[in-house]
Backbone as a printed PyTorch tensor [residue, N CA C, xyz], in Angstrom:
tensor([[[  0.0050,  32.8190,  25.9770],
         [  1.0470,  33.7840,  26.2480],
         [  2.3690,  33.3310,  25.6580]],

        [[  2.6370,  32.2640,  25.8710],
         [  3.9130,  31.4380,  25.4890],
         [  3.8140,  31.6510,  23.7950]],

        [[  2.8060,  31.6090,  23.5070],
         [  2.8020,  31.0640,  21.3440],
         [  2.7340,  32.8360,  21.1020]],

        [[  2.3500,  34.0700,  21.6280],
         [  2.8440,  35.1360,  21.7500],
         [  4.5750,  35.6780,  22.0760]],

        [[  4.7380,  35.0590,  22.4580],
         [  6.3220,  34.9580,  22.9500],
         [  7.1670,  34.8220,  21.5420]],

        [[  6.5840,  32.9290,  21.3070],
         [  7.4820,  32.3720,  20.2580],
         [  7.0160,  33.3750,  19.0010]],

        [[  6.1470,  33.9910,  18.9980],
         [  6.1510,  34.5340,  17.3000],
         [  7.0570,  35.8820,  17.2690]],

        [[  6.8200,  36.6120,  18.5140],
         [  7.7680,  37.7180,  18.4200],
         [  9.4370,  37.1390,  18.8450]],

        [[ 10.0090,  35.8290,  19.0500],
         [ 11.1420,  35.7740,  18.7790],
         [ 11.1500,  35.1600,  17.9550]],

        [[ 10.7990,  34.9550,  16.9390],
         [ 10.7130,  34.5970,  15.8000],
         [ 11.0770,  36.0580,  14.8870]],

        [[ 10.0000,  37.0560,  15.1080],
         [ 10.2620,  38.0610,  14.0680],
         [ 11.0640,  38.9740,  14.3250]],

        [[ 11.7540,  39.2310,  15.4560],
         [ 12.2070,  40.3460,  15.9930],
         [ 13.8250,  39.8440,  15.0330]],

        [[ 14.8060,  38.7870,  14.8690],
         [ 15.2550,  38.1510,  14.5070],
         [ 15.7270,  38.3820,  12.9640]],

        [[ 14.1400,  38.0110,  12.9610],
         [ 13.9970,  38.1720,  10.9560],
         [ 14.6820,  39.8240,  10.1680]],

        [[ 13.6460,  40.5400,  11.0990],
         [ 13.1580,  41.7400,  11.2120],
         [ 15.1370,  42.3550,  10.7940]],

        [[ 15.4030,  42.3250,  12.1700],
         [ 17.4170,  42.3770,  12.2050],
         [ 17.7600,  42.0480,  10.5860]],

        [[ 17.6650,  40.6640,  10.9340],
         [ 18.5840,  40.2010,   9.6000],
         [ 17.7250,  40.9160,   8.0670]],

        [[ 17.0120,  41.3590,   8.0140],
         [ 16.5180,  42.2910,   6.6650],
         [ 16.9770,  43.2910,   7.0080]],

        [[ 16.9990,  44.2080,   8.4040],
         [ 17.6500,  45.1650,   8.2200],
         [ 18.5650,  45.0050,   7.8350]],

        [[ 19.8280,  43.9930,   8.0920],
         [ 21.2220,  43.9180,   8.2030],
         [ 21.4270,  44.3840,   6.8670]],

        [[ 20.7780,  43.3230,   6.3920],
         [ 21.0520,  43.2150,   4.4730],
         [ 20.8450,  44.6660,   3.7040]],

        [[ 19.6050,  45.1320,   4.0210],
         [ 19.8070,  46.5090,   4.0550],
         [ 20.6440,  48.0650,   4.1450]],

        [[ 20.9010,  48.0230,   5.3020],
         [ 22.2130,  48.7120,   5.9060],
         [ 23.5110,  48.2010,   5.0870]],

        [[ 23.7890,  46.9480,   4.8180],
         [ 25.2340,  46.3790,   3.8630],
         [ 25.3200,  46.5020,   2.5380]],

        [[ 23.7380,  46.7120,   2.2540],
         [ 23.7090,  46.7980,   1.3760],
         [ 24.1540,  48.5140,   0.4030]],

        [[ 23.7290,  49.3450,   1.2630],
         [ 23.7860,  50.7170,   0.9850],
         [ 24.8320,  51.2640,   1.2640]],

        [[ 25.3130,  50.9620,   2.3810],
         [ 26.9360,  50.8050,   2.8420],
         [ 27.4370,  50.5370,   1.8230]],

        [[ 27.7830,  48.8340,   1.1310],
         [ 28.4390,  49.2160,   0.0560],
         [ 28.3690,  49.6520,  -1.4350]],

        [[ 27.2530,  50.0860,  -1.6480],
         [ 26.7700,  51.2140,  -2.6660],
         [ 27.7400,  52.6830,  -2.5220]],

        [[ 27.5100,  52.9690,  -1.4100],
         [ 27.8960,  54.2580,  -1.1180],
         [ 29.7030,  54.2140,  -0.5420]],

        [[ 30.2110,  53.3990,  -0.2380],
         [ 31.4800,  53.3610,  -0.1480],
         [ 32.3180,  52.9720,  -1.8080]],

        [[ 31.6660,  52.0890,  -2.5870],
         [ 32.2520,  51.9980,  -4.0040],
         [ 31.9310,  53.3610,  -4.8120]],

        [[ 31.0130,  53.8010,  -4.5350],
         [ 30.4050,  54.9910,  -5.3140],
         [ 31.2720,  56.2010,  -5.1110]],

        [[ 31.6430,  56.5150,  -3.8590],
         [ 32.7030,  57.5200,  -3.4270],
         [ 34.0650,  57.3010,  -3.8920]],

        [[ 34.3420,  55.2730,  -3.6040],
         [ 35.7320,  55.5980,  -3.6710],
         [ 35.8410,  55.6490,  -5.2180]],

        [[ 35.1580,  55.6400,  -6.1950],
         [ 35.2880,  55.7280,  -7.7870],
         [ 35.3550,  57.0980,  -8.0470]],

        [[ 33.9910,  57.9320,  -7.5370],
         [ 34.0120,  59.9080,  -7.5240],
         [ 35.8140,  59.9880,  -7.1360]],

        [[ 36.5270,  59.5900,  -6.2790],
         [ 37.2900,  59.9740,  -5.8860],
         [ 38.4760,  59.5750,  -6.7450]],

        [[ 38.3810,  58.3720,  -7.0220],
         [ 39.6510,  57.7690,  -8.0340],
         [ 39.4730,  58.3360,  -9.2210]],

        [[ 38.1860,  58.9770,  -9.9000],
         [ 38.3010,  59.0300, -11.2860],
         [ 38.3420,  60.8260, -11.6440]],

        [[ 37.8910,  61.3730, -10.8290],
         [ 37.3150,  63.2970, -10.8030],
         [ 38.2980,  63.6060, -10.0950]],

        [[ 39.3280,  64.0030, -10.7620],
         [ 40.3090,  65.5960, -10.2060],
         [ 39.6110,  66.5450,  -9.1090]],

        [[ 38.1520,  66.6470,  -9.4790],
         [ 37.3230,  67.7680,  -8.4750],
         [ 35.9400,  67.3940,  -8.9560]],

        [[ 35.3080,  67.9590,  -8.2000],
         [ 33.1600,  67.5590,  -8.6450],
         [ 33.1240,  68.3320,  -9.7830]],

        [[ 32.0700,  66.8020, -10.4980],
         [ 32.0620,  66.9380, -12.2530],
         [ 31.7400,  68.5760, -12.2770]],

        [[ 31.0260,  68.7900, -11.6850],
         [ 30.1460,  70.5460, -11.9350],
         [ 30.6300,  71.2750, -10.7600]],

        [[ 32.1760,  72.5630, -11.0860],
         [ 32.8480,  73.4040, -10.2030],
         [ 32.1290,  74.2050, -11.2020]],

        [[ 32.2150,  75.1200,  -9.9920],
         [ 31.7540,  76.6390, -10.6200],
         [ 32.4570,  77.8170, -10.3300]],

        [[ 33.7450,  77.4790, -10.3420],
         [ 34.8210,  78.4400,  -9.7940],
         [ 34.9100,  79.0570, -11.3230]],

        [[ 34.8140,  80.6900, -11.5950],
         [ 34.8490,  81.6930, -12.0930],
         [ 35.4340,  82.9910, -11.8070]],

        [[ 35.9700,  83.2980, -12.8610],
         [ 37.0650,  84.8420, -12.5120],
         [ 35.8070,  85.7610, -12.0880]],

        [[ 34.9230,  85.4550, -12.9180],
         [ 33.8530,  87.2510, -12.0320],
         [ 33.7240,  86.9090, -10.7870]],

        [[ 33.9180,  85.6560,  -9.8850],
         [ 33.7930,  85.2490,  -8.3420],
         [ 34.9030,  86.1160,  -7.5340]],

        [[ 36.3340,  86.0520,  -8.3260],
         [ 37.5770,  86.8160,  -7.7810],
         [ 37.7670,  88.0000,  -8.5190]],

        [[ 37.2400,  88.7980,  -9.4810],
         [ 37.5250,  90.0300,  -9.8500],
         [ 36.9580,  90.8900,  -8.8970]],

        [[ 36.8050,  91.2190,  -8.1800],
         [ 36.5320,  92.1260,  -7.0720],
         [ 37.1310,  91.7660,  -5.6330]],

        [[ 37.6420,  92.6070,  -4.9340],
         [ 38.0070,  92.3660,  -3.3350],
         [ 37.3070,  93.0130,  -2.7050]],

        [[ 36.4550,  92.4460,  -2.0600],
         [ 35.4150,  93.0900,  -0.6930],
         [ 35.8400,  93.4820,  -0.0810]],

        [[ 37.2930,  92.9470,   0.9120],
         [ 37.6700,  92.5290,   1.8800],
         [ 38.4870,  94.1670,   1.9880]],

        [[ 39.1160,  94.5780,   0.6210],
         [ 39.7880,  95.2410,   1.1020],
         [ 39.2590,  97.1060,   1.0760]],

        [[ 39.9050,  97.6300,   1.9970],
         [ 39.2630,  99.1480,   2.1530],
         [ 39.8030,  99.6850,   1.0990]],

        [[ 39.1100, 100.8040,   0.7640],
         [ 39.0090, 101.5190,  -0.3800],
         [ 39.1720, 102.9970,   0.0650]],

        [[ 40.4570, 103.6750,  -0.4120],
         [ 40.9290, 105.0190,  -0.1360],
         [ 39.6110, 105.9800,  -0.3920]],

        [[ 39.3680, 107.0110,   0.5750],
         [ 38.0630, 107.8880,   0.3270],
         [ 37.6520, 108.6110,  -1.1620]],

        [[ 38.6190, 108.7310,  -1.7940],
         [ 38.6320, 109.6180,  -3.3110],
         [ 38.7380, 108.4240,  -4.2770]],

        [[ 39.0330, 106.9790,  -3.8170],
         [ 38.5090, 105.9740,  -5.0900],
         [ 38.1160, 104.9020,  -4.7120]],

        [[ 36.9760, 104.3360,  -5.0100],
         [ 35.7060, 102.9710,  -4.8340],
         [ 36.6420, 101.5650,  -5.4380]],

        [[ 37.5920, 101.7530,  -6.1740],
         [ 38.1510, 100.5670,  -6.9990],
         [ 38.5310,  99.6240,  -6.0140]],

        [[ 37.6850,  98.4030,  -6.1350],
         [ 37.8490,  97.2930,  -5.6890],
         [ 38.6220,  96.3880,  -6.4120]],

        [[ 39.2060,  96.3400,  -7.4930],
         [ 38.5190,  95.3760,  -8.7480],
         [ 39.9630,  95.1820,  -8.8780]],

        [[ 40.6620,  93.9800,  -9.0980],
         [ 41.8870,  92.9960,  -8.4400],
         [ 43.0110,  93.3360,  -9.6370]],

        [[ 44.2450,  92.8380,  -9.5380],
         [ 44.8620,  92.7640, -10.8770],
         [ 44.8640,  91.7250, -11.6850]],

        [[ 45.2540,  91.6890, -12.6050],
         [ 44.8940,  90.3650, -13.3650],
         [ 45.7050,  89.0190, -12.1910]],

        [[ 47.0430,  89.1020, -12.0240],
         [ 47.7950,  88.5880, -11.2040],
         [ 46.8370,  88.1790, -10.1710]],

        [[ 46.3690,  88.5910,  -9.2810],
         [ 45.6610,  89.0630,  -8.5670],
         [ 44.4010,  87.6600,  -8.4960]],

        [[ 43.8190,  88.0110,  -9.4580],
         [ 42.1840,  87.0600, -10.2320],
         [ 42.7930,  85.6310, -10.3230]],

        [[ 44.4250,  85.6210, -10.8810],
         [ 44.9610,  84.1490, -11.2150],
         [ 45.2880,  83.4430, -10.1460]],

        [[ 46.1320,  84.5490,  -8.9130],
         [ 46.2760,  84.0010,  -7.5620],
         [ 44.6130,  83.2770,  -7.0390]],

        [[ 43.9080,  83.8520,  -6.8500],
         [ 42.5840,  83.9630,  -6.5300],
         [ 41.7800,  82.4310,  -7.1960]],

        [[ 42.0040,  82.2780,  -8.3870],
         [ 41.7980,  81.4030,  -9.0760],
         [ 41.9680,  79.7320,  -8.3850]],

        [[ 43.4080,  79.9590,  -8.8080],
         [ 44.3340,  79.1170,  -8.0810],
         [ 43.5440,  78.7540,  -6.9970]],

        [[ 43.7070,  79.8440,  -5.9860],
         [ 43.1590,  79.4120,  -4.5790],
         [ 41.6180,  78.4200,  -4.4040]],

        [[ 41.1160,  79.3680,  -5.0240],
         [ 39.1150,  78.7890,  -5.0730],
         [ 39.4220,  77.3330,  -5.6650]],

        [[ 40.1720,  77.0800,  -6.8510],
         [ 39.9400,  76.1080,  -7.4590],
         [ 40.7060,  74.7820,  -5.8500]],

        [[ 41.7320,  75.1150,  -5.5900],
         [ 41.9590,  74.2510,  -4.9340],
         [ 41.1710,  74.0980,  -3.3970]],

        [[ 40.6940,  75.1120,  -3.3450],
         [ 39.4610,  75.0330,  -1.9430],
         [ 38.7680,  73.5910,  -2.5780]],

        [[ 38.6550,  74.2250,  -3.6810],
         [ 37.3790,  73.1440,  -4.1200],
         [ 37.2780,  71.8750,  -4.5910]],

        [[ 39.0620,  71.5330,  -4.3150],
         [ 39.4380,  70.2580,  -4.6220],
         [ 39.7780,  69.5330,  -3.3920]],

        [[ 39.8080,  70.5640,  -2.4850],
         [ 39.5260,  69.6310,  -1.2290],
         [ 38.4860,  69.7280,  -0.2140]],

        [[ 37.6070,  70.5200,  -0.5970],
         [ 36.0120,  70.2050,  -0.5220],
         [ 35.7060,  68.8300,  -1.1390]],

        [[ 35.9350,  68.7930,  -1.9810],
         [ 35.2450,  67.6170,  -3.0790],
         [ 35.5540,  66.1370,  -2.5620]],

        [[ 37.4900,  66.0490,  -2.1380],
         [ 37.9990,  65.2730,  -1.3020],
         [ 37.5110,  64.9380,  -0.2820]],

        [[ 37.6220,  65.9460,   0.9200],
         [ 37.0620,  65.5080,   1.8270],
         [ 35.6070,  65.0140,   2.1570]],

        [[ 34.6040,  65.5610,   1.5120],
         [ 33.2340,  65.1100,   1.1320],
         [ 33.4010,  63.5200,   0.8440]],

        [[ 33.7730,  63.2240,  -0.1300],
         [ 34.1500,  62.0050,  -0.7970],
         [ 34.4340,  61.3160,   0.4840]],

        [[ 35.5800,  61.1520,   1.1520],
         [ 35.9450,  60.7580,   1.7810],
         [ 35.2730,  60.5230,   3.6900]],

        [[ 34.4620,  61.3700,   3.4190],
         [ 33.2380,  61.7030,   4.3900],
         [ 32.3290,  60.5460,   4.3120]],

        [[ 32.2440,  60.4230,   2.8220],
         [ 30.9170,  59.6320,   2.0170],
         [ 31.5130,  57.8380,   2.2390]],

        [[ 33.2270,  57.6170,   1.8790],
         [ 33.3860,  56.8060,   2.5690],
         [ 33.2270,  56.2050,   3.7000]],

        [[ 33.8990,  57.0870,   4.9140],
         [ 33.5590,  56.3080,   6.4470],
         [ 32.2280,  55.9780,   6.7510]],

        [[ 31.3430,  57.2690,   6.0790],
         [ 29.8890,  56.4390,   6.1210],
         [ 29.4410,  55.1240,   5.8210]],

        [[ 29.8440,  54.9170,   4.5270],
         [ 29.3040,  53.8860,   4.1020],
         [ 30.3460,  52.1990,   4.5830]],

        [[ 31.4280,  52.8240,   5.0890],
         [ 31.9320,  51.9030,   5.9890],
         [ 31.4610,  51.1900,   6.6200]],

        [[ 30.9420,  52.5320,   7.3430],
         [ 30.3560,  52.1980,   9.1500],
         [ 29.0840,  51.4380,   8.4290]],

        [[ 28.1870,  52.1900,   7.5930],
         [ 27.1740,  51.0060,   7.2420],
         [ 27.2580,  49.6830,   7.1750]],

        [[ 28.1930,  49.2950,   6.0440],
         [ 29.1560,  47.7340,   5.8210],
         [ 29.2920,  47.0970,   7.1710]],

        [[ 29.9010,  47.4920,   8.4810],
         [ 29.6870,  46.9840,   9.6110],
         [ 29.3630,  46.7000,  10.2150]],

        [[ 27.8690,  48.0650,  10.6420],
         [ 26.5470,  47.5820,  11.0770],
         [ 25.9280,  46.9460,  10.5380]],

        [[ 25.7460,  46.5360,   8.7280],
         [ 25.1030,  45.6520,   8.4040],
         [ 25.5640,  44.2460,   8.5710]],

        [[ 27.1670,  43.9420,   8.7040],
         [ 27.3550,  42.8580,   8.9550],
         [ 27.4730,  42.4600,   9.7300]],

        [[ 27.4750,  43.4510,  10.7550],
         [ 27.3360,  43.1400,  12.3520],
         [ 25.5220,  42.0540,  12.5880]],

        [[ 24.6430,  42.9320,  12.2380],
         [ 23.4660,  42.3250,  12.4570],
         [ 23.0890,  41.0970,  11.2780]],

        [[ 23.9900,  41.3230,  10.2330],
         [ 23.8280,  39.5370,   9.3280],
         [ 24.2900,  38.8180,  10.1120]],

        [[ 25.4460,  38.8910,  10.6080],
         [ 25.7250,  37.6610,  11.6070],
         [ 25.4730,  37.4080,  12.9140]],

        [[ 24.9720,  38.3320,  13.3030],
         [ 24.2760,  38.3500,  14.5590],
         [ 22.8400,  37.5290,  15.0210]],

        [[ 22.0080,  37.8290,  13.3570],
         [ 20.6770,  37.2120,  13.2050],
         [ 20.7810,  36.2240,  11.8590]],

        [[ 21.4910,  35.8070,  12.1260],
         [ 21.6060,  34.7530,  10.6210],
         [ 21.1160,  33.8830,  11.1290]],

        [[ 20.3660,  33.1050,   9.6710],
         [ 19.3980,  31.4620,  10.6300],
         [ 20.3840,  30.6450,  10.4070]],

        [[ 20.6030,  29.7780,  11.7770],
         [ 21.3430,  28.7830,  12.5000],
         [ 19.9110,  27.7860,  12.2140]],

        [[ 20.8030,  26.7360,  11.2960],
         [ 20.0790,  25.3430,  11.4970],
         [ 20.8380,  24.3290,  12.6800]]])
């Protein structure tokens, strides 16, 4: 019972410290990886913000004798403007999402490296 004992505190131990390395490891994959997307891209490499997206207004009602939805040019550029910068802080905050993650990974992994590190 006892030599059952010692092997599972033996591996339970091990087991940790590979996770650790693991978890720190991806952690900081994914925290350098973001904070570079973020330092180097104005916005995500592939936006797909397009005037045919804003040449039309859904939103707005349409007098009974005419269907015209369809914006002014002014209008499409405001519109523009707008989407594009939605989408620059979509991209931001994502990024920055992608950071604290991989933070918190970095922590928990070094939480359990030093937690289960072999002590001679």
């Amino acid at each position: 019972m006892t030599d059952k004992k010692h092997w599972i505190s033996k591996l339970v131990p091990a087991l940790a410290f590979a996770a650790g390395i693991i978890i720190a490891s991806v952690g900081g994959i994914m925290t350098i990886s973001s904070s570079m997307k973020l330092a180097l891209f104005e916005s995500e490499p592939y936006s797909y913000v397009t005037k045919e997206q804003c040449r039309f207004d859904y939103n707005k009602t349409a007098s009974p004798d005419s269907l015209n939805y369809e914006r002014t040019q002014k209008e499409i550029d405001e519109c523009l403007l707008e989407r594009k910068q939605e989408e620059l802080e979509r991209f931001q905050n994502n990024q920055k999402e992608n950071i604290v993650d991989g933070v918190s990974a970095l922590v928990v992994g070094g939480v359990l490296l030093l937690a289960f590190r072999r002590r001679k």
